[in-house]
Each structure stands twice: as structure tokens, then as C-alpha cells.
N, C-alpha and C positions, 0 to 999 in steps of 0.2 A: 554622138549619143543623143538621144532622145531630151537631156536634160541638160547638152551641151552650153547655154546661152546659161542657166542659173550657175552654172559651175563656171564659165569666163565671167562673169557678174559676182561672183561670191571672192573669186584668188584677184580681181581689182581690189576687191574694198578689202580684203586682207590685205594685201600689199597698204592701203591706205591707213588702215587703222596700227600698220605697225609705226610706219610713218610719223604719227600724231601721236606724243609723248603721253601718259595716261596713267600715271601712277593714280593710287589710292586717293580719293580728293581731289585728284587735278585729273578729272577724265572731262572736261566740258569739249578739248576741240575731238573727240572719237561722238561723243555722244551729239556735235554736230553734225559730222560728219553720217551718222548712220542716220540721223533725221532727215540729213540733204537725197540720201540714199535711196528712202523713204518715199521721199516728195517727188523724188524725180522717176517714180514708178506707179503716181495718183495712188500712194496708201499713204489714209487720213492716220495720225501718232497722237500721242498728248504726251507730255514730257514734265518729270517732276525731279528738280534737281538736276542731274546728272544719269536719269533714269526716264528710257523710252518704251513707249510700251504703244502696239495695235492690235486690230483686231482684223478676223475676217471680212469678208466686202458684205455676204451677209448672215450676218453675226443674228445669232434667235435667240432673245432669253429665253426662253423655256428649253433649251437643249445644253447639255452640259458642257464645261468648260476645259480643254487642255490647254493648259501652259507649256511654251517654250522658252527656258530662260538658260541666259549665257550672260556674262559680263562681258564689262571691255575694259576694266582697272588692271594693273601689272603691279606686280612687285617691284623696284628697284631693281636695278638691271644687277649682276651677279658679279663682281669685281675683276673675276678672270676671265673678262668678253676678252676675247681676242678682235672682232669683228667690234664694227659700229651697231649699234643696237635696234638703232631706229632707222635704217638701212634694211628697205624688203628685198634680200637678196636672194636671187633660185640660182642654184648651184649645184647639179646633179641630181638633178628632182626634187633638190628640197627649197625651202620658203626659208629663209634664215630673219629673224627677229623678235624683240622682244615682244613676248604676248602672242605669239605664232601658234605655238602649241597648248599655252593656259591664256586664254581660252578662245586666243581669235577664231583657229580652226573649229572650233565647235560652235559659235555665234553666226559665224558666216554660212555655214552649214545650216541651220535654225533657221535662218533669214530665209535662204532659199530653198527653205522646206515648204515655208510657211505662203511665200509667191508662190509657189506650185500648187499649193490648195485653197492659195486666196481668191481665185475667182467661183470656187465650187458652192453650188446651191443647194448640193444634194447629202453632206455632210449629217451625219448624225452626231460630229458633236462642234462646238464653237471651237477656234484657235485664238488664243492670243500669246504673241510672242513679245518678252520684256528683255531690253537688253540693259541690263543693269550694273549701277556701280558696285565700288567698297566691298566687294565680295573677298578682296586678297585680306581686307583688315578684316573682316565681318562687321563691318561698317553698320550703323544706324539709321544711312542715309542711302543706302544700297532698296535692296528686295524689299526689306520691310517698311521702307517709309513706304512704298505706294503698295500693298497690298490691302486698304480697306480702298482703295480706287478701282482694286480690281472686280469681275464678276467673281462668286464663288468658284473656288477649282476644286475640280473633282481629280483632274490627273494631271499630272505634271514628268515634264522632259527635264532633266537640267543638264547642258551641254557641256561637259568635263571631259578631257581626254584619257578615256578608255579603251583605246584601239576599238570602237562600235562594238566592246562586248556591253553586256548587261549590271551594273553596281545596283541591284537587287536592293541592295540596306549599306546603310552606313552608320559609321559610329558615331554620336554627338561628344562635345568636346566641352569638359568644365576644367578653368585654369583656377587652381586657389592661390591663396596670399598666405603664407603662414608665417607664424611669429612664436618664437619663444622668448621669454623675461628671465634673465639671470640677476646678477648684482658685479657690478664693477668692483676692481681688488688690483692692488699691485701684482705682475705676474710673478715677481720675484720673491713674494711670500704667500704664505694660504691662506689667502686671501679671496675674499669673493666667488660669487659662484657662476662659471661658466657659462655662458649661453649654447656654446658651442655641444658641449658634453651631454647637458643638457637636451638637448633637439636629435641627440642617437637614439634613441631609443624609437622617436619616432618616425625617423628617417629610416631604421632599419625597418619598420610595421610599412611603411609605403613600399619598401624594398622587396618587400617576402609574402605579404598579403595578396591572399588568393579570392575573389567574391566566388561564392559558389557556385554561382548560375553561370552558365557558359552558353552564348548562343549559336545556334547551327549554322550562318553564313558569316557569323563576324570575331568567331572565338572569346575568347574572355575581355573582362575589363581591361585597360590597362594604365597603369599609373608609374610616373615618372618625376623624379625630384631634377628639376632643370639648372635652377638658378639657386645660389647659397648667398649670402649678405650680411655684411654686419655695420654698424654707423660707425665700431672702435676701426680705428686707423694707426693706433701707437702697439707697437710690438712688445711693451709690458706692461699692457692693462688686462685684465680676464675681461673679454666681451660681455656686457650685459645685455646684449641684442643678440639674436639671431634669428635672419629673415631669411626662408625659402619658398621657393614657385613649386605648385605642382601641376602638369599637365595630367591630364587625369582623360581617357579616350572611355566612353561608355557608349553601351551595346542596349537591344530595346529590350533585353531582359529586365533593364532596372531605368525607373526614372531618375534623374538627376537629383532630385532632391534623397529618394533614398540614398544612393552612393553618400550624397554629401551626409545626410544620417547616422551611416554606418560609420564612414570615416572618423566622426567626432565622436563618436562613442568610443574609437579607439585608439585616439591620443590624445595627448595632454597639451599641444599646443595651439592658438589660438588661430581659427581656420575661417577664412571670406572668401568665398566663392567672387571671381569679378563678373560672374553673369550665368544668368542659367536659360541662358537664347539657342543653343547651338545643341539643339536634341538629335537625339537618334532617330531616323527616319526609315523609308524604304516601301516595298510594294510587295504583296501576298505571289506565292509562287504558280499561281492559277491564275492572275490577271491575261487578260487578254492578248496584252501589248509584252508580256514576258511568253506567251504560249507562241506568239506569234513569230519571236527573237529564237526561238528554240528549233519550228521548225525552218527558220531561216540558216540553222546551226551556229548561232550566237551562244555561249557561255554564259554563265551568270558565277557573281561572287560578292564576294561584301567586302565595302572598301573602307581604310582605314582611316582616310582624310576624309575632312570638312568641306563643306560646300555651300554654296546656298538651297541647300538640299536643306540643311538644316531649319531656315529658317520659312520655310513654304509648307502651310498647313496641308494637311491633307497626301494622298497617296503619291508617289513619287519616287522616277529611277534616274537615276546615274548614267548618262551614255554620252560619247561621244568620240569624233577623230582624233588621232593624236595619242599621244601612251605620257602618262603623270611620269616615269622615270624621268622627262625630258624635261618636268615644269621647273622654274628657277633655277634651273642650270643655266651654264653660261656657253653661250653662242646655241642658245635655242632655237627648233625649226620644227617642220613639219612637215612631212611627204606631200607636196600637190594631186600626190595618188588619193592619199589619206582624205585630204579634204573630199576629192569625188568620192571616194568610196560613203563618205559618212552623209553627203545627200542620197549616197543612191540608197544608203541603208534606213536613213530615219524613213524615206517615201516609200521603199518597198511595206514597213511594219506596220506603219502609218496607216495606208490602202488597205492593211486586211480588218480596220478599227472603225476605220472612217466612214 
């Protein structure tokens, strides 16, 4: 194939980067590893934290900027591996290991997107591709520490295993902390006032609570009571605490702060959002790089997880090798088909942009 060398170049350093342990925090030997990569191809990186990031060979400020971003941080490997995890094993065409499919195949892919266009002069717009950490945690020290080091983006890739269809939009993600205040009482008279009893009323409003606005690629809000808590631990005290999570999934119908708005306006228990970073993002159904997936016969859809989609100003989709059913599952892999397929597709879109 025409593109044979980038694709034996790309399932190396995949094979490598499963190799090299890389949890959340502890990604420094991958994000060695993809600098050594780097260097040994003469493309000049600058690297902040655990976060690599270059550009084209010649790069124009005055022409606009696409991003290619992927991580290289894993979650904690999945308790029922059967397999060693950090063992890059091919096995009937597939790549077996942790980070194979979130997100090594779509980073390795990026990389040898981005060589393939790295020497062109004729470019109408900049490339720079960032492979970055803390994306599994939504880390602080991931994407967002180096985005004022970046040029402005105008469009952005983020490498997520979507079998190379299109995630048009995605949802942003607010977790709250909530608390309800009872009064402690022996449970063996009537005594004090439940915490627990208490916090139904609002548990059922997060239960049944519909927001009105419904968006056309990502469907409604949606919110979830995950976690329940209380500090009582003796089986006849009435609990004066009671602490629940909400996972709360919002759509670009609403900003985060309104949801969080509405919410308080309609219960009674005390509600802290742990961050309001992980917005709803996505790309107009007319862009260029979506017209272009369409007539390549690509799909488009709106995906339900978070990414660092979230945190990357400005317009931005969803693509990559690989399929999310597979992420954090145990004895994770990826079709070595998958991986070619997903250079030849980001370069064919790419060419009708570029």
C-alpha cells in the first residue's frame, strides 16, 4: 500500500506504548517513548509534563490551525484480564493490550497522519498533533495544561475509538456532590429525623425529571444517582447525613450552569457541582471535514462519553479506529485491519481539506 511504511511505523509504537505501563499520572515512559519516536523521524516536539505536542515542518501563522489529539494514559487494567496486559499480543489479527483500543489505535493513527502531511508546503491550513495525558481522569495536567502554549484552533480531530465513523457532538459531563441534614435519634424510638427519608423526595425529582429541550444528535439530558453515603454506621441511629453523587450527562441545548440552575431550584438538598470543565462540544453538520466523511460514506452520531473533546476550545469531532464497546474491558484489542483502516481514512478526509 501506498502508506505501507506509516502503518508498519504506527502497530511498532502501538506494540510499544502497550508495553510501557501508563496509567493516569504515571504516563512519563509512553510520552518518552512517542518523543523518542519523534526524534528519530527529525520532528522538532516541545513537551510539558507528560504532554507532547508538534507541529508541521512548515507551520504559517497566518493559516489556520487543526489539531490532532489522542492520549496515551489507560485506566487501570480491568480485574478479569485473562491475558497480561502490557503484553502486545496479535492473535488472529487482533493487537491484544491495555490502551490498544482507548486510545493507542487512534494516537498511532494521528501520528502517522500527521508524517504523511508533515513535509507538505502547500497546506492551507497548520497541523499540530498533541498526544496528551490524564484524559482517563480528566486530569488538569492532560490537554488543558498546554493549550495557552498552543496556536489558536480553529478545528480539531480527537482520536477516540469510533470505528472511523463521525461523533458529530458530544455530551459534557457535571458530577455533583449532594448532601442532605437530618437529626440523629435512637432508631428504636421516634426519634430524630432521618436523613435518608429525607433525600426521597429528591432522589425521586433526579429519577423522573425530564429537561425540555431535547437535542437532535444527543437526545435528552441525562442524570443519574450513582453513589448513596452516610457517616452513621450503627444500625440503631436514624442517619443525620445523607450524601449522594449525581452523574448528570448534558447536551449543547443547555449550558452547564443552567442545568446546574434548574437543578437547585428543584430540590431541597445541598448541591456542588465538582467542576464545570467537561462541556458539550461538537461540529456544525455543514463543515467541511463532516461533508467530506459523508461523501466518503461515514455516519455521523452523538456520543454519549467524554473526552478531551470536552476540554478543546473551539469546533471539534470525534473519530477514530477501534469501537468504545471495547474500552476498559478486559483483554482489550484491536483489529491491526482497524488501525490501517483509520490512517487511510483520517488521510483520505483530510486531502479534500487540506
Amino acid at each position: 500500500m501506498w502508506n505501507q511504511e506509516l502503518y508498519d511505523d504506527a502497530v511498532t509504537l502501538l506494540k510499544g506504548l502497550i508495553s510501557i505501563p501508563s496509567l493516569s499520572r504515571e504516563e512519563q515512559g509512553t510520552a518518552q517513548l512517542i518523543a523518542d519516536f519523534l526524534k528519530e523521524r527529525n520532528v522538532p516536539y516541545q513537551q510539558h509534563l507528560n504532554n507532547i505536542w508538534a507541529k508541521n515542518k512548515h507551520f504559517d501563522p497566518a493559516k489556520p490551525v487543526i489539531v490532532f489529539n489522542s492520549h496515551h494514559d489507560t485506566v487501570k487494567p480491568n480485574p478479569q484480564y485473562t491475558r497480561d496486559p502490557f503484553s502486545p499480543d496479535v492473535v488472529d489479527g487482533k493487537l491484544y493490550g491495555l490502551g490498544s483500543n482507548d486510545a493507542g489505535g487512534c494516537l498511532v493513527s494521528l501520528i502517522a497522519t500527521f508524517l504523511h502531511f508533515y513535509e507538505r508546503s502547500d497546506m492551507a491550513y497548520n497541523i499540530v498533533l498533541t498526544a496528551t495525558a490524564e484524559e482517563e481522569i480528566s486530569g488538569v495536567n492532560g490537554i488543558e495544561s498546554i493549550l495557552s502554549q498552543l496556536p489558536a484552533i480553529e478545528f480539531a480531530i480527537v482520536g477516540e475509538p469510533t470505528q472511523t465513523q463521525l461523533a458529530t457532538a458530544e455530551k459534557g459531563l457535571m458530577v455533583l456532590d449532594c448532601t442532605v441534614t437530618g437529626k440523629a435519634g435512637h432508631a428504636a424510638r421516634d426519634e430524630g429525623e432521618n436523613a435518608f427519608y429525607k433525600a426521597l423526595p429528591d432522589l425521586e425529582w433526579f429519577r423522573t425529571f425530564r429537561f425540555p429541550k431535547v437535542s437532535d444528535t444527543l437526545g435528552p439530558v441525562k442524570m443519574s444517582v450513582t453513589v448513596i453515603n452516610t457517616s452513621n454506621k450503627a444500625h440503631n441511629v436514624v442517619p443525620a447525613d445523607c450524601t449522594f453523587v449525581v452523574d448528570v450527562r448534558v447536551t449543547e441545548q443547555y449550558t452547564l450552569e443552567e442545568v446546574l440552575e434548574i437543578i437547585r431550584a428543584n430540590v431541597q438538598c445541598e448541591v456542588k457541582p465538582r467542576s464545570l470543565r467537561m462541556r458539550p462540544s461538537g461540529i456544525p453538520s455543514d463543515h467541511p471535514f463532516v461533508q467530506a466523511g459523508l461523501r466518503h460514506g461515514k455516519t455521523t452520531y452523538g456520543s454519549p462519553t467524554t473526552s478531551d473533546q470536552a476540554l478543546i476550545p473551539g469546533t471539534s469531532i470525534k473519530m477514530g479506529p477501534g469501537d468504545s464497546a471495547r474500552s476498559h474491558t478486559a483483554d482489550e484489542y484491536i483489529y491491526l485491519d482497524e488501525v490501517r483502516q483509520g490512517i487511510d481514512s483520517y488521510i483520505k478526509l483530510l486531502e479534500e481539506i487540506l
